[in-house]
N, C-alpha and C positions, 0 to 999 in steps of 0.2 A: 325424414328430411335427407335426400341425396347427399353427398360430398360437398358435391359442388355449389349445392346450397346454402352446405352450413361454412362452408370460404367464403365465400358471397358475403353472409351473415357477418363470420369473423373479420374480415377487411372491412364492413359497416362501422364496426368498432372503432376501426383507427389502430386497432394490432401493427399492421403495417407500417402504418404511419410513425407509429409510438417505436417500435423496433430502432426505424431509421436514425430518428430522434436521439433515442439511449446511444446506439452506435457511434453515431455524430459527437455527441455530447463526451464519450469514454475516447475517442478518438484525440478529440482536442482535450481532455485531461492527462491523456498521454502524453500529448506533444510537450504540454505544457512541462510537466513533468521530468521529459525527458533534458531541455533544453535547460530546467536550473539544474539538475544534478550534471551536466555538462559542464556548467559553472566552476564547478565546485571538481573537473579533473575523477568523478569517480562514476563505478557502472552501477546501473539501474539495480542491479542488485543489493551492491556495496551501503549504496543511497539507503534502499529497503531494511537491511541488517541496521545499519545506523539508527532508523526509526525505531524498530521494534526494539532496539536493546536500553528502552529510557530505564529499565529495570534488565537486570542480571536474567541470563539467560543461557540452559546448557546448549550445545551444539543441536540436538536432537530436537529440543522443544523453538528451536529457532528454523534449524531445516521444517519444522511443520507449517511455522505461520508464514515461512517464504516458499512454501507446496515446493521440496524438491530435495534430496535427498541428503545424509549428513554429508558424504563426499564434497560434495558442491559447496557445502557449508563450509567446510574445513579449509577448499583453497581460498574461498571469499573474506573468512577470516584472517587468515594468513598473511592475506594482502593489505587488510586494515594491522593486521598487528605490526607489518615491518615499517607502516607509516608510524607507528605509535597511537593509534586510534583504539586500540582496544587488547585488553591483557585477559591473561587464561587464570583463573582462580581457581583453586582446591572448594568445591562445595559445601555448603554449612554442614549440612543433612546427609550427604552422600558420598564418602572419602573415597569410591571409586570415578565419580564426576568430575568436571571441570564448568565453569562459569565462565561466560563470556563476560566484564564486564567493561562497560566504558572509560579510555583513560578523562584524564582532562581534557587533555585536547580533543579527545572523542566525545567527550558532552559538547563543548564549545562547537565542534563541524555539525553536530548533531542540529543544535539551536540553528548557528545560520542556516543548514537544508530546511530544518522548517519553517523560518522565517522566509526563505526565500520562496517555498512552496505553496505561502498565502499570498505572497506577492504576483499581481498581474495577473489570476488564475483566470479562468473562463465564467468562475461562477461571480465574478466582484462585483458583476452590475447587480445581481442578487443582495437585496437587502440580510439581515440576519434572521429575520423570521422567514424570509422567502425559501431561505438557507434548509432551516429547520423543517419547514414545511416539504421541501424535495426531500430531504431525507428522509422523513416518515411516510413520504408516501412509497416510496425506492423501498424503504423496510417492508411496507404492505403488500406489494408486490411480489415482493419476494419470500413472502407467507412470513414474515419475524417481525412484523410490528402488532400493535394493539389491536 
């Protein structure tokens, strides 16, 4: 089968179609995205650190799930801690570590970003199984489902 045969083939699919789709769809979960942590006076980033730290987390193991390096982490923290949003801990396990952890008022901004981030979303005319159902087909796809 030529090249351009097997394009041919693959665009039968709906590859193409499906792409635009994803694109679209991540597109408007950005937007969405973008505009409650707007709300809330903090950057895309700040937002993101606030999520992942529902559990204590050192600098390093947080530069990995926000893909960018501890530097970047360091000023983004820095800027939550001078609001009061998050303090630096001495580690259980590793007395040369530090722990990000959440203050109060950093659980509390925490809750409303995520409360605000179920709010209005793109997917809300999506029932909970329809929910359930894109995600595991989204996992299949991406070869980490069943």
């Amino acid at each position: 089968m030529t090249i351009e045969a097997k394009a041919t083939a693959a665009a039968g699919c709906g590859f193409r179609e499906i792409r635009g789709l994803v694109t679209e769809l991540g597109r408007r979960l950005d937007a969405h995205q973008r505009s409650r942590v707007a709300e809330l006076d903090l950057t895309p980033t700040q937002a993101k650190a606030l999520e992942e730290l529902g559990e204590p987390k050192t600098a390093r193991e947080l530069a990995a799930v926000l893909c960018c390096e501890p530097p970047n982490v360091t000023y983004v923290i820095s800027k939550l801690e001078k609001q009061g949003m998050v303090v630096r801990r001495p580690h259980p396990l590793d007395g040369r570590a530090k722990q990000l952890v959440l203050t109060e008022a950093g659980r509390e901004l925490r809750l409303d970003l995520l409360r605000r981030m179920g709010t209005a979303s793109p997917l809300d005319h999506l029932s909970h199984e329809e929910r359930a159902a894109l995600r595991d087909d989204l996992l299949r796809a991406l070869g980490r489902g069943d």
